[in-house]
C-alpha positions as CSV (number, residue, x, y, z in Angstrom):
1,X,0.0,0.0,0.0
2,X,1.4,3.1,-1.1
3,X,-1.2,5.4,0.0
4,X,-0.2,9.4,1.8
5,X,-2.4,10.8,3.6
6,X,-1.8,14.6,4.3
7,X,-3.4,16.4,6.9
8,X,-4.1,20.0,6.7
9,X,-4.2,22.0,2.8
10,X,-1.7,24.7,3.8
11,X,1.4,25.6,1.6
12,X,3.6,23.0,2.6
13,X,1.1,20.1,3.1
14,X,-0.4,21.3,-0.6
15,X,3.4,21.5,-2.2
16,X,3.9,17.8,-0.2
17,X,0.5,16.2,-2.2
18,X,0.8,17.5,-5.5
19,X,4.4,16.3,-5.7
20,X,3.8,12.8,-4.8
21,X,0.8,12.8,-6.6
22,X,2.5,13.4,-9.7
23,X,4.7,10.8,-8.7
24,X,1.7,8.4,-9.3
25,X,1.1,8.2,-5.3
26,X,-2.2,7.5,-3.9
27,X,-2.9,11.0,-1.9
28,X,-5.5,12.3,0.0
29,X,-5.7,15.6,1.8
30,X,-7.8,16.1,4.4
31,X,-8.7,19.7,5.6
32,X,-11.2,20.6,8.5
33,X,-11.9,24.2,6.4
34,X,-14.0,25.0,3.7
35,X,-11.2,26.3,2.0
36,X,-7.1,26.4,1.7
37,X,-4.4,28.3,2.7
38,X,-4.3,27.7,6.2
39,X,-2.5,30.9,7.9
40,X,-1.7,31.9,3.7
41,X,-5.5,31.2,3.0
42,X,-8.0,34.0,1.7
43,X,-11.8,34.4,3.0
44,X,-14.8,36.2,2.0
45,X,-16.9,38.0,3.8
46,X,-19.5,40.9,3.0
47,X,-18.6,40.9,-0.7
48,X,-14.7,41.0,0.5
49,X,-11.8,38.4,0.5
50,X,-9.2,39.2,3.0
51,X,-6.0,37.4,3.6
52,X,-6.3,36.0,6.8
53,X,-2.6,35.8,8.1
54,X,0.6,36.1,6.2
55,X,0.2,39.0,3.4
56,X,3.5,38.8,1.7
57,X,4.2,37.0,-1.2
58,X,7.9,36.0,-1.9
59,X,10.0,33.4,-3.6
60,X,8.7,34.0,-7.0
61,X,12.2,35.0,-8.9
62,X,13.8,32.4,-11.6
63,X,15.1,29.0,-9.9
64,X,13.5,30.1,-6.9
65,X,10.9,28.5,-3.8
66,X,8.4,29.1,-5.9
67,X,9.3,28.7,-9.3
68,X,10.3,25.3,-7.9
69,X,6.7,24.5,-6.6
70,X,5.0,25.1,-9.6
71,X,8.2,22.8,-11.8
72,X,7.9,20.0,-9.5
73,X,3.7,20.5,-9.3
74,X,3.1,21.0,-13.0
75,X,1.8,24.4,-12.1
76,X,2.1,26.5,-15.4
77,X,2.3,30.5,-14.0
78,X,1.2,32.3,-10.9
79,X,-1.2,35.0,-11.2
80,X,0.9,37.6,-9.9
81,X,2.2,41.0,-10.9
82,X,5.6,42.2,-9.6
83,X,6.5,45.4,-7.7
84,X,9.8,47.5,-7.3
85,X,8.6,48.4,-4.0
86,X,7.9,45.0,-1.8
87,X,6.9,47.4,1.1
88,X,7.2,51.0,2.9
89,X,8.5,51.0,6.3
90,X,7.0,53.6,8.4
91,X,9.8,54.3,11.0
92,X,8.9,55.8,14.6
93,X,10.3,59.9,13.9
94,X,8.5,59.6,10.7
95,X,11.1,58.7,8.1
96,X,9.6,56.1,5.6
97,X,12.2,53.4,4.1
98,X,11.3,52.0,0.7
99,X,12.4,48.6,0.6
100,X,13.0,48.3,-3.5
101,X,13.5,45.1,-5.1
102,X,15.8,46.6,-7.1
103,X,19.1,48.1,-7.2
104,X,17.9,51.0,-5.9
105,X,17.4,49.8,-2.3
106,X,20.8,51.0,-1.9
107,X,20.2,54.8,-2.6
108,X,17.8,54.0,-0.1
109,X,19.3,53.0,2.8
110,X,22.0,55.4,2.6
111,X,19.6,58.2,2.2
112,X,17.4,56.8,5.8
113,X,20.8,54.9,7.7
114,X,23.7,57.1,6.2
115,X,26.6,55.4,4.1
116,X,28.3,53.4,7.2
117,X,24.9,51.1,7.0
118,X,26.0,49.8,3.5
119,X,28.8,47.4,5.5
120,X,26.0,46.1,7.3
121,X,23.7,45.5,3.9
122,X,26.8,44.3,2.5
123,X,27.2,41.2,4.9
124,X,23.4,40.6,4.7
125,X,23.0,40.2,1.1
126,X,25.9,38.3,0.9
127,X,25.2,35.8,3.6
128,X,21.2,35.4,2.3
129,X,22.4,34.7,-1.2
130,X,24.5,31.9,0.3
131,X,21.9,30.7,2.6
132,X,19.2,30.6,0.0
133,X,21.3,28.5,-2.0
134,X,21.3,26.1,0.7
135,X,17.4,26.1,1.8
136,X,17.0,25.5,-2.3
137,X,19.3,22.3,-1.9
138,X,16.5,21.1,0.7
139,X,19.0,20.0,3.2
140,X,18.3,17.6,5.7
141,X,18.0,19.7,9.0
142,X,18.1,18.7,11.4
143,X,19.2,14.9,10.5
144,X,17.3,11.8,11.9
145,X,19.7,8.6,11.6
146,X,23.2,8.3,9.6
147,X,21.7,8.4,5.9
148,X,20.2,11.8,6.8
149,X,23.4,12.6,8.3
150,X,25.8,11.7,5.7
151,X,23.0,13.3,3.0
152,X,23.2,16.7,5.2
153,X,27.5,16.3,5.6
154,X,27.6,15.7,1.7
155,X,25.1,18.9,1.0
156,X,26.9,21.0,3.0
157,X,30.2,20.1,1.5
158,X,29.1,20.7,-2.1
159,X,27.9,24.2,-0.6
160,X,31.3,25.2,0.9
161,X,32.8,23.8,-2.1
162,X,30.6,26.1,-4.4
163,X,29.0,28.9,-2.8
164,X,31.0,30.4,0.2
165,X,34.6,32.1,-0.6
166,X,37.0,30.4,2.3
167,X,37.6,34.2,3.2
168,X,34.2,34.0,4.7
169,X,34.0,30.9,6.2
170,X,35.5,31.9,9.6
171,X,32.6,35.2,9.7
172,X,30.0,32.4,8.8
173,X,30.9,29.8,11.6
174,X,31.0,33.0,14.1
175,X,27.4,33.8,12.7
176,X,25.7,30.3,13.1
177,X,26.0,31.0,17.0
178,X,25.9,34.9,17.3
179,X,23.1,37.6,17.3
180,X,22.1,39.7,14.3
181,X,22.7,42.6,17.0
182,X,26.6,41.7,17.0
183,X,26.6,43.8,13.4
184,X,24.5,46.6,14.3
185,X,26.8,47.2,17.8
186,X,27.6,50.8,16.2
187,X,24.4,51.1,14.3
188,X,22.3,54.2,13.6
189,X,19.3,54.1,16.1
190,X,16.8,54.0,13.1
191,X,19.1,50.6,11.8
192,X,18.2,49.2,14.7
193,X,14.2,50.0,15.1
194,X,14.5,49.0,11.7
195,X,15.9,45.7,11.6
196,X,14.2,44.7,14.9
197,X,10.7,45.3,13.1
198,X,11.6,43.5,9.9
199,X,12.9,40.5,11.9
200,X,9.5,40.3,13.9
201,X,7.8,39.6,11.0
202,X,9.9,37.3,8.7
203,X,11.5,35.3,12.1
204,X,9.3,35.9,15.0
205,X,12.0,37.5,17.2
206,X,14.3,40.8,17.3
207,X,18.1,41.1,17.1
208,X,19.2,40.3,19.8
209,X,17.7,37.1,19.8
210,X,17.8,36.2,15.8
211,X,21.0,33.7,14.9
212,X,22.7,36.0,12.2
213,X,23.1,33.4,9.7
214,X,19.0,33.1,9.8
215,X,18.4,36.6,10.3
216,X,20.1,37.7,7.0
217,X,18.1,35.4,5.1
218,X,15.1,36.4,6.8
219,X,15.9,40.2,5.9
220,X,16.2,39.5,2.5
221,X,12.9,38.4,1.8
222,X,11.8,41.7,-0.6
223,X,14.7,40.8,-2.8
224,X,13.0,37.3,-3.5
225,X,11.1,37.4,-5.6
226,X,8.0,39.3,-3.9
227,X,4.7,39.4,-5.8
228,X,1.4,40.6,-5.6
229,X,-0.9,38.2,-6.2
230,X,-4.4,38.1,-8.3
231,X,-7.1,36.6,-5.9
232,X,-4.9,37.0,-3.0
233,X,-2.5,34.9,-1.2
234,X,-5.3,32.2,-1.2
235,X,-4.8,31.7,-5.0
236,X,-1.4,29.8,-4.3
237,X,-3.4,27.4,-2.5
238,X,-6.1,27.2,-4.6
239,X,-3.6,26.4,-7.7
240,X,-1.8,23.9,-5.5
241,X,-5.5,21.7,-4.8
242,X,-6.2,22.0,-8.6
243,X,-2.2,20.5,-8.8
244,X,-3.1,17.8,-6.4
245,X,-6.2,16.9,-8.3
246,X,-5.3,16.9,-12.0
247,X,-2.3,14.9,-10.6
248,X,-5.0,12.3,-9.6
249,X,-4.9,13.3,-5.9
250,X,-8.1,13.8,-3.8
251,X,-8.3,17.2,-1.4
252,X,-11.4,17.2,1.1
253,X,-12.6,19.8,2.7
254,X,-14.6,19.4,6.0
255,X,-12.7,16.9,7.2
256,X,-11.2,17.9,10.9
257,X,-9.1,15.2,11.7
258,X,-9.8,14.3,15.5
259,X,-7.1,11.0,16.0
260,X,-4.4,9.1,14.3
261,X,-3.9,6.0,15.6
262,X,-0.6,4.1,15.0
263,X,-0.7,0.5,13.4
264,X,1.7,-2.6,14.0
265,X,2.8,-2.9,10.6
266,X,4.1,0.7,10.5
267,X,0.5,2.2,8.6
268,X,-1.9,4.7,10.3
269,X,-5.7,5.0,10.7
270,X,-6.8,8.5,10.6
271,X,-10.2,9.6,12.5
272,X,-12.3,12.5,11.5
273,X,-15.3,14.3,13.3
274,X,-17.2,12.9,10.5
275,X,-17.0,9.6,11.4
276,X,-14.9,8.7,8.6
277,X,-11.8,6.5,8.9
278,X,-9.1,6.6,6.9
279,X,-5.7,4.2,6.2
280,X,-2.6,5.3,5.4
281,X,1.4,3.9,4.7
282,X,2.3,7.6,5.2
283,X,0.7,10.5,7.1
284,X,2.3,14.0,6.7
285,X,0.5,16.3,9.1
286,X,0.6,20.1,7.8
287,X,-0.1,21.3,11.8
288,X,1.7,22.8,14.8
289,X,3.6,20.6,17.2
290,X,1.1,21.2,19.7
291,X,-2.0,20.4,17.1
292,X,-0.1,17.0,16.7
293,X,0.2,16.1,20.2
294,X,-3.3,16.5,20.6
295,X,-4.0,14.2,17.2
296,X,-1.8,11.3,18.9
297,X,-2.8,11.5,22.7
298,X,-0.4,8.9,24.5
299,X,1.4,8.5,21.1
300,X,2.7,12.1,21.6
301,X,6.5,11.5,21.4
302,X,7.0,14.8,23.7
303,X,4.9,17.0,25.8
304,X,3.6,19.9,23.5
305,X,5.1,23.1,23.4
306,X,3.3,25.6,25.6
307,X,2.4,29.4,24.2
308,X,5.2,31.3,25.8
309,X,7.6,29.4,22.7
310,X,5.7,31.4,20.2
311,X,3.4,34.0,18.9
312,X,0.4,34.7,18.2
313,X,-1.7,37.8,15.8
314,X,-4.0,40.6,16.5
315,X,-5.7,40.8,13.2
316,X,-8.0,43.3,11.7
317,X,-9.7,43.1,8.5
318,X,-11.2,46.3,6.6
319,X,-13.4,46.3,3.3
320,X,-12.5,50.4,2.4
321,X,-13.9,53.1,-0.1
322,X,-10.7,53.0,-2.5
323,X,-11.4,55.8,-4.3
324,X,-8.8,58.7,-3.8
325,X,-5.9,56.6,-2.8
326,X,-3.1,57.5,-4.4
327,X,-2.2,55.1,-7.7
328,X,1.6,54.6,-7.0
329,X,0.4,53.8,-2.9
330,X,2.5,50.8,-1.9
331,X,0.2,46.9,-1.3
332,X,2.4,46.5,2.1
333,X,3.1,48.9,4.8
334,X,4.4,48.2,8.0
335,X,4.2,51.3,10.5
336,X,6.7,51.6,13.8
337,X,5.0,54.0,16.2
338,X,7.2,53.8,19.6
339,X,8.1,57.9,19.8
340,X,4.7,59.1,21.1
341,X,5.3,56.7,24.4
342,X,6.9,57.7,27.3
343,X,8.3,54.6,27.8
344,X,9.6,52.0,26.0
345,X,7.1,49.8,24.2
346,X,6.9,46.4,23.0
347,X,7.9,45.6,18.9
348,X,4.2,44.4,18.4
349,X,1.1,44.4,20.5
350,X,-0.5,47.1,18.5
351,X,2.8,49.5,18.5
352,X,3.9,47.4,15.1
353,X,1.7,46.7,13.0
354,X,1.9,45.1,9.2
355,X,-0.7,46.0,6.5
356,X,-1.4,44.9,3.4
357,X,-4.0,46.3,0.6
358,X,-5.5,44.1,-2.1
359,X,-4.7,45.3,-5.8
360,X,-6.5,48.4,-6.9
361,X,-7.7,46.6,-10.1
362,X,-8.6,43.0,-8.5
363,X,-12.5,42.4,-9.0
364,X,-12.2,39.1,-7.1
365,X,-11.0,40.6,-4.0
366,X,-13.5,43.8,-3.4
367,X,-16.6,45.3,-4.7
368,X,-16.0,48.0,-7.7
369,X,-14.1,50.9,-6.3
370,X,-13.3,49.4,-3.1
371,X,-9.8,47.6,-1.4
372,X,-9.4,44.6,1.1
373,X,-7.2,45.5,3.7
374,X,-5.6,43.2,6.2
375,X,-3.4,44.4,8.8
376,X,-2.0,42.4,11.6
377,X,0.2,42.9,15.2
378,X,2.4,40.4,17.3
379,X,0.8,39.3,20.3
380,X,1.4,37.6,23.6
381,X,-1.2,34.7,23.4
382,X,-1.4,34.3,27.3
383,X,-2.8,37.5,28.3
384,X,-6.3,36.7,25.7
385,X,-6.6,33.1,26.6
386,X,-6.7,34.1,30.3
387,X,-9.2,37.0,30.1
388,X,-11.7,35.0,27.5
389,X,-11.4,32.3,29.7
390,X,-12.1,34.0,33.3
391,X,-13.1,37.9,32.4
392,X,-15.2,38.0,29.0
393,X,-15.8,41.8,30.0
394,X,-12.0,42.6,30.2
395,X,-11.1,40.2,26.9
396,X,-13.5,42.5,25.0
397,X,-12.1,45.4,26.2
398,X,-8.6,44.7,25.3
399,X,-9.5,44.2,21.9
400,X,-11.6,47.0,21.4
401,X,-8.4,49.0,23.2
402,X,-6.4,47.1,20.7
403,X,-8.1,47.9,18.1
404,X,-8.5,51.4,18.4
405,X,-4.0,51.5,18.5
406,X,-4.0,50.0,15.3
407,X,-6.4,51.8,13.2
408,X,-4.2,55.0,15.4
409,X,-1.1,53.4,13.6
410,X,-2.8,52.6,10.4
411,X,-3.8,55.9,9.7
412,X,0.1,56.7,9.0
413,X,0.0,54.9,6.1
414,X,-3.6,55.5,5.1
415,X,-4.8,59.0,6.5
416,X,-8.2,58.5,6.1
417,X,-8.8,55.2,6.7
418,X,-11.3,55.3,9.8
419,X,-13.6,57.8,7.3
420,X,-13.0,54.9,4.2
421,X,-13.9,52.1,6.1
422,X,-17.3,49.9,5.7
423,X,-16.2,47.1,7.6
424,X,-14.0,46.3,10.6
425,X,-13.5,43.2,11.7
426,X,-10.7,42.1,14.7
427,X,-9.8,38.9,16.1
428,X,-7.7,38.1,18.2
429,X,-5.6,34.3,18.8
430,X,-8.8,33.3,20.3
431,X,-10.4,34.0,16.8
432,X,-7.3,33.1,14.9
433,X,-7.6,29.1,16.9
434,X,-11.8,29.2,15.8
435,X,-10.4,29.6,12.1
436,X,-7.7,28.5,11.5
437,X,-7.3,25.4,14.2
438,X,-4.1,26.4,15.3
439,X,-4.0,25.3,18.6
440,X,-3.9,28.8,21.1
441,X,-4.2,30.9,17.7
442,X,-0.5,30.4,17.6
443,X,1.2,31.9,14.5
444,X,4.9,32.2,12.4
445,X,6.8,29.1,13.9
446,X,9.6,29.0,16.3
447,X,11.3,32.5,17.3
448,X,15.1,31.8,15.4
449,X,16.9,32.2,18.7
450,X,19.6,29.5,17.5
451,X,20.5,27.2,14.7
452,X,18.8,24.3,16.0
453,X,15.6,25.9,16.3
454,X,13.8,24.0,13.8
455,X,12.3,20.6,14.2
456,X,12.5,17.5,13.3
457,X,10.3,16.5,10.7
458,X,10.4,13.0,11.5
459,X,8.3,12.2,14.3
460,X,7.3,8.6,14.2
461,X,7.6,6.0,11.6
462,X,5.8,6.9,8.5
463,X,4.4,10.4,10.6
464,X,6.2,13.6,9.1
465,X,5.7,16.8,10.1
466,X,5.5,19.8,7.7
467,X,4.9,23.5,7.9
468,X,6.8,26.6,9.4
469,X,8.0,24.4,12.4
470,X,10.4,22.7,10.3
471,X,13.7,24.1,8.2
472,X,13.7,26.7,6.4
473,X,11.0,27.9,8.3
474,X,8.2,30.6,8.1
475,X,7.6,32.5,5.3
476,X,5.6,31.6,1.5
477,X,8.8,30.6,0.2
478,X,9.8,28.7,3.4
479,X,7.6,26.4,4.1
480,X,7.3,25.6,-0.1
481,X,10.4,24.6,0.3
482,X,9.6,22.8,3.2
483,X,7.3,20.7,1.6
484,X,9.7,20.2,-1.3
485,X,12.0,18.5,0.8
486,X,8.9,15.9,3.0
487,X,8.1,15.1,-0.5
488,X,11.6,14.2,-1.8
489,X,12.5,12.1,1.7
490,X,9.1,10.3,1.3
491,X,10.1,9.5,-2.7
492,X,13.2,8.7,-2.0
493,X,12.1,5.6,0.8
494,X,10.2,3.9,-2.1
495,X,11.0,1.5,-4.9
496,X,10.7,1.9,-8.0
497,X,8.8,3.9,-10.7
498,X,7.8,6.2,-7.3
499,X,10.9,7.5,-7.1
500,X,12.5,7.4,-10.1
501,X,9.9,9.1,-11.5
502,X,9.3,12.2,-8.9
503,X,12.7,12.6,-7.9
504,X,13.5,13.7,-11.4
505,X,12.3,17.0,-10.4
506,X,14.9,18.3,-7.7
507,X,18.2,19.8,-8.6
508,X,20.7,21.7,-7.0
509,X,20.3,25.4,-7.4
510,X,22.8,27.6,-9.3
511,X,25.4,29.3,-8.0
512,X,25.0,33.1,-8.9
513,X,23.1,35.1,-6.3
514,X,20.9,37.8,-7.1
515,X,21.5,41.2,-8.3
């Protein structure tokens, strides 16, 4: 029996199916929504469709995440247009940072850091395009057993080999165990607020915390390959469950998974709240750790992680009277407002918050003439589960007090925006679990505090685990590439046609990094 069953229709799980499908493989996916996407998924509402998590498109650039997706998927194009600006950066004194895509984010930065934060730049760009190049080689991080280790020693070779001058290996060792913050020791103040707010979104921690060698990659992100998207972020799903299908996969919506029960013979038996039962040689579970646990009750290899290990979202979503806004007005914003406080205040929690507008032109997204705006905050999930849970009156207050900081911050980027709106809607990681069935609402992955952040995929035999928890991590492109590598692991354990067949598909990238 060589049947896969995937639980959960978000980017990785979705990249996972439609591979092996192609590969001939007998794959179902099983998703408890009525639609895909996951934390990338779109919804309507009121004649809208809002994003409801991550905004920001990346990894579309040639050879890259995403242009490896749709090779490996059969997926012909994306329907995406793309920008020279990925995002403005509001900063807290009122200085706005275009972050180009092009060459011109260097005129750029020296114009808002001053020329000495080119050095630092310098030894970002340079480190991303060499850690890129390794995500795309889907290395096996961490390793499980000595084939998986010699796999990852032989990868990593090749890597030295090609893509890092020996003058920088010494700076790149130091930088697998250091903080981003040990290159911004001299920095200009604004470099700092800066890079502290970009990091919060793209690897859930700030400097001082973020492993260098991850946070360069994770700062590079608007220089790969990010696109705005026709239908929103959901259409990368939705192309991905056509992949599955015309690849002779099934993907079924409706179908919360509520056990998995492990079998003698190595195979599982997956329960739904249907009723339904399904079997399975091979389950790959697109979910959180903790969501996992919860699937395998006893079977849980470790406790679950609790909420103080992550993150979770404020979100707000706003259908808005588009008319008026200005026709060169960047899709993503992300607005730093610390200078009005007395005191120091939290990156997140309503201070920083990250917005993102549909296309003015996209019919399927608003009604004529008017935008779908998401915008979103860091959050501390503790506080919300203990007031819904104990104070209802005080949980509702916080997020109306919440919500009023944002739209206070949003109106930076969008003056008008309390006057434009005709719908608000806020949620909180209370809302977030109810939708998305994150367990605690919890969102982005591990903070990067250290190279061995990431988890192991493998978590029983035949069980994988897929999804921002495991390397490269969060992010579109990420967690693609993710699922790139559960698919080529799982291909690579079988016989035959299986994996001669879908293997064909994965390459090593080239060497040249961007411009």
């Amino acid at each position: 029996m060589n049947s896969i069953v995937v639980i959960g229709a978000g980017i990785g799980g979705l990249t996972t199916a439609a591979v092996l499908a192609r590969a001939g493989l007998d794959v179902t996916v099983l998703e408890a929504h009525v639609y895909p996407g996951g934390c990338a998924g779109t919804f309507f509402h009121q004649g809208y469709r809002f994003d409801a998590g991550a905004t920001l498109a990346g990894g579309f650039y040639t050879d890259g995440p995403m242009h490896r997706v749709a090779e490996a998927t059969g997926i012909r194009d994306w329907p995406l247009e793309q920008p020279e600006i990925a995002m403005l950066v509001h900063l807290p004194d009122g200085e706005q940072v275009a972050r180009y895509t092009t060459a011109q984010r260097w005129e750029e930065q020296q114009r808002v850091f001053g020329a000495a934060a080119n050095d630092f730049f310098r030894w970002q760009e340079d480190i991303a395009d060499m850690l890129w190049n390794l995500a795309l080689r889907l290395p096996p991080w961490p390793p499980h057993g000595s084939r998986q280790a010699v796999s990852l020693l032989n990868n990593g070779l090749q890597w030295l080999l090609r893509d890092v001058p020996p003058r920088r290996l010494p700076g790149l060792l130091r930088d697998a165990f250091r903080p981003v913050s040990d290159h911004l020791v001299n920095a200009n103040p604004r470099l700092r607020q800066f890079v502290d707010a970009q990091l919060l979104i793209s690897a859930q921690a700030t400097s001082q915390d973020v492993y260098a060698l991850y946070g360069a990659a994770a700062l590079d992100l608007p220089r790969r390959g990010v696109a705005h998207l026709h239908g929103g972020m959901g259409a990368v799903s939705d192309l991905l469950v056509q992949a599955v299908r015309q690849n002779g996969g099934q993907v079924r919506f409706r179908q919360e998974v509520t056990q998995l029960e492990p079998r003698s013979d190595g195979s599982w038996r997956i329960h739904t709240k249907r009723g339904e039962v399904y079997d399975a040689s091979v389950v790959i579970a697109n979910l959180p750790e903790a969501n996992i646990a919860t699937l395998l009750g006893k079977q849980a290899p470790d406790s679950p992680p609790s909420p103080r290990h992550g993150w979770g979202a404020f979100m707000v979503y706003i259908g808005l009277e588009g008319a008026g806004l200005p026709g060169d007005l960047p899709l993503h914003h992300q607005v730093i407002d610390l200078a009005s406080q007395k005191e120091k205040m939290p990156i997140g929690e309503g201070y920083t918050i990250f917005m993102s507008l549909s296309l003015p032109q996209d019919a399927s997204r608003a009604p004529a003439g008017h935008r779908a705006l998401t915008i979103s905050t860091h959050t501390d999930l503790r506080p919300w589960w203990q007031l819904y849970q104990n104070d209802p009156a005080a949980y509702e207050a916080r997020k109306q007090a919440y919500l009023e900081r944002i739209l206070d911050r949003a109106e930076r980027a969008v003056p008008d925006l309390r006057k434009r709106a005709r719908l608000i809607l806020p949620g909180t990681p209370v809302t977030f679990e109810r939708f998305t069935r994150r367990k605690w609402g919890w969102v982005g992955g591990y903070p990067q505090a250290n190279l061995f952040t990431a988890r192991q995929p493998r978590l029983a035999r035949n069980l994988w685990m897929v999804g921002d928890s495991i390397f490269p991590g969060q992010s579109m492109p990420a967690v693609a590439l993710g699922g790139l590598r559960i698919a080529r692991v799982v291909l690579s354990a079988l016989p035959g046609r299986y994996a001669s067949h879908g293997l064909r598909w994965f390459k090593a990238p080239p060497a040249a990094p961007l411009d």
